[in-house]
C-alpha positions as CSV (number, residue, x, y, z in Angstrom):
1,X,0.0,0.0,0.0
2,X,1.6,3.2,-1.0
3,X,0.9,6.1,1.3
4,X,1.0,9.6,0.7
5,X,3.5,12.3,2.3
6,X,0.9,14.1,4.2
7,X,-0.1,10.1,5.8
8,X,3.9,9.5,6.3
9,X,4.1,12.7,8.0
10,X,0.9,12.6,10.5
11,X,2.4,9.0,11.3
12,X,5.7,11.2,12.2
13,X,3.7,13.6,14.2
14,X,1.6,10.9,15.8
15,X,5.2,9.2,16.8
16,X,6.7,12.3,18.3
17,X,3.0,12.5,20.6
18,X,4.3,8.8,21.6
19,X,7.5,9.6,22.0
20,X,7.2,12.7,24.0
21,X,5.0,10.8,26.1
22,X,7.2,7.5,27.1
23,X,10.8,8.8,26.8
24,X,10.2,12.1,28.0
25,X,7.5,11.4,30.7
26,X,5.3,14.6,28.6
27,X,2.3,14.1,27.7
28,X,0.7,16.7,25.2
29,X,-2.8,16.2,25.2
30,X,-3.6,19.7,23.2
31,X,-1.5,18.7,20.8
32,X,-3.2,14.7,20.8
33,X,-6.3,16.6,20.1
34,X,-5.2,18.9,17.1
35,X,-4.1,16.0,15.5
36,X,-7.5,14.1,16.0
37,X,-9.1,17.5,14.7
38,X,-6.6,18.8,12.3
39,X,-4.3,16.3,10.7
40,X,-0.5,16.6,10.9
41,X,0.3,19.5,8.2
42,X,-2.7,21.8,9.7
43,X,-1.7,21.3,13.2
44,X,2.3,21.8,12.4
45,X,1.5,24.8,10.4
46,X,-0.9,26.2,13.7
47,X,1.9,25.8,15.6
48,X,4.6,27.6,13.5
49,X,2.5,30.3,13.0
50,X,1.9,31.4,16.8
51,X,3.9,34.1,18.1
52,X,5.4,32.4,20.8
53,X,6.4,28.6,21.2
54,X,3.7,25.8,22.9
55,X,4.1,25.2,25.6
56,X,4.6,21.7,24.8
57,X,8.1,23.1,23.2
58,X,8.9,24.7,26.2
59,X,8.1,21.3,28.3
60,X,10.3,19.2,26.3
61,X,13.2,22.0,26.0
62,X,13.5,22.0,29.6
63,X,13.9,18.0,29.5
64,X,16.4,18.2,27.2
65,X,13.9,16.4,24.2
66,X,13.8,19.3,21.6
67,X,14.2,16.8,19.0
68,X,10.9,15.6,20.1
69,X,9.2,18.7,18.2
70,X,7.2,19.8,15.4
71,X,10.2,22.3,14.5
72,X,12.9,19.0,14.5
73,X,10.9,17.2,12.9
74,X,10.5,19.7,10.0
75,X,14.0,20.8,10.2
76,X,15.7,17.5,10.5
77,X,13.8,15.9,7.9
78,X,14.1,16.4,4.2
79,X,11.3,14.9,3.5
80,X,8.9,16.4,4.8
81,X,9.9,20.0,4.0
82,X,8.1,20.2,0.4
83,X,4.8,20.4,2.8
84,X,5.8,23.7,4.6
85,X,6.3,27.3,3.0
86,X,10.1,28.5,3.3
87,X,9.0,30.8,5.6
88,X,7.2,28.0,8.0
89,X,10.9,26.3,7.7
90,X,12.4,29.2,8.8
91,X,10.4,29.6,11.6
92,X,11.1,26.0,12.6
93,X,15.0,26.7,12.1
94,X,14.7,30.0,14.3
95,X,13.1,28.0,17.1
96,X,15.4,25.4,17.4
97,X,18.5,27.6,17.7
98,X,17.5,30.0,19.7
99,X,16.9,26.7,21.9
100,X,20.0,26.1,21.1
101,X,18.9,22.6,19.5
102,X,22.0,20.8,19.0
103,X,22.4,20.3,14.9
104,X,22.9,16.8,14.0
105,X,26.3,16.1,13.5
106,X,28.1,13.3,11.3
107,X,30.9,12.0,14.0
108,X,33.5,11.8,10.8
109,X,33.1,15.6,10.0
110,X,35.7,17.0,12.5
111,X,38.2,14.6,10.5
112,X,37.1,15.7,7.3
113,X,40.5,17.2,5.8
114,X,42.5,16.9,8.9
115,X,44.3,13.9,6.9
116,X,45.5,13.7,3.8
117,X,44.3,11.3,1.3
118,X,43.9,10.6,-2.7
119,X,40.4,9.9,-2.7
120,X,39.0,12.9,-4.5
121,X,35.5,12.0,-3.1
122,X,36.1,11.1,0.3
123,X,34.5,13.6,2.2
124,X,31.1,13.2,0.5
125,X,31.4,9.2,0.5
126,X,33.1,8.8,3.9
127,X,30.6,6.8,5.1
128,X,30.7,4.2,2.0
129,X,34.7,4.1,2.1
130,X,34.8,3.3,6.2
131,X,32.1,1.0,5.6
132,X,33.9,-0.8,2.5
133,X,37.1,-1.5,4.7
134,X,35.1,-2.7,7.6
135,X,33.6,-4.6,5.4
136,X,37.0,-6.0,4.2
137,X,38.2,-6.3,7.5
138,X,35.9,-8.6,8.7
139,X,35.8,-11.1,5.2
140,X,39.8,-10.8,6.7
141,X,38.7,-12.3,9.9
142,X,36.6,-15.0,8.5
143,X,39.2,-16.0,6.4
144,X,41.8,-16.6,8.8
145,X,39.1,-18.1,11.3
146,X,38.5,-15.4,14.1
């Protein structure tokens, strides 16, 4: 069954209700009942285009769970982003760092150019190439009977 965007996405906003509510001991219950009413995209876009944050955002900043809102998941998700209006994303984007949400960060960047290396691609395919000699490393093993 193929499902649309908009579905994918109120299954991603349904999640981050679940989430909120078991790993972060927060349950939004306003925000339960905008999704019954309104759907995912509807409710994201009421809540990006308040003044202030909900106070929902405020409850999970202050437990450390920002990646638990509707602004992460806009921002940290590519795929969603075709549903919101630049300006929505940028008010999504503005949220999160004056929250000082953390950016998700690939652990190889900080190594990205500190060594040398004739692999013109490397810093876009790190993640193949360190995978590829893990890979070879452990047919190694195998081979010699570890």
């Amino acid at each position: 069954m193929v499902t649309t965007l908009e579905e994918r996405f109120d299954t991603a906003m349904m999640d981050i209700y679940r989430r909120a509510k078991t790993e972060a001991n927060y349950t939004a219950t306003s925000y339960f009942q905008m999704l019954a009413e309104q759907r995912g995209v509807e409710t994201a876009r009421i809540l990006l285009h308040t003044d202030a944050v909900s106070d929902g955002y405020t409850a999970l900043w202050k437990r450390g769970r920002l990646d638990l809102t509707v602004e992460a998941l806009i921002h940290d998700h590519q795929e969603y982003q075709s549903l919101f209006t630049p300006e929505e994303r940028e008010t999504a984007r503005l949220r999160l760092r004056k929250y000082e949400y953390p950016s998700v960060i690939d652990p190889v960047e900080q190594f990205i150019g500190a060594l040398p290396s004739d692999v013109p691609d490397w810093a876009n395919e790190h993640d193949k190439y360190l995978g590829q000699a893990q890979a070879d490393q452990m047919k190694l093993n195998i081979g010699e009977g570890s």
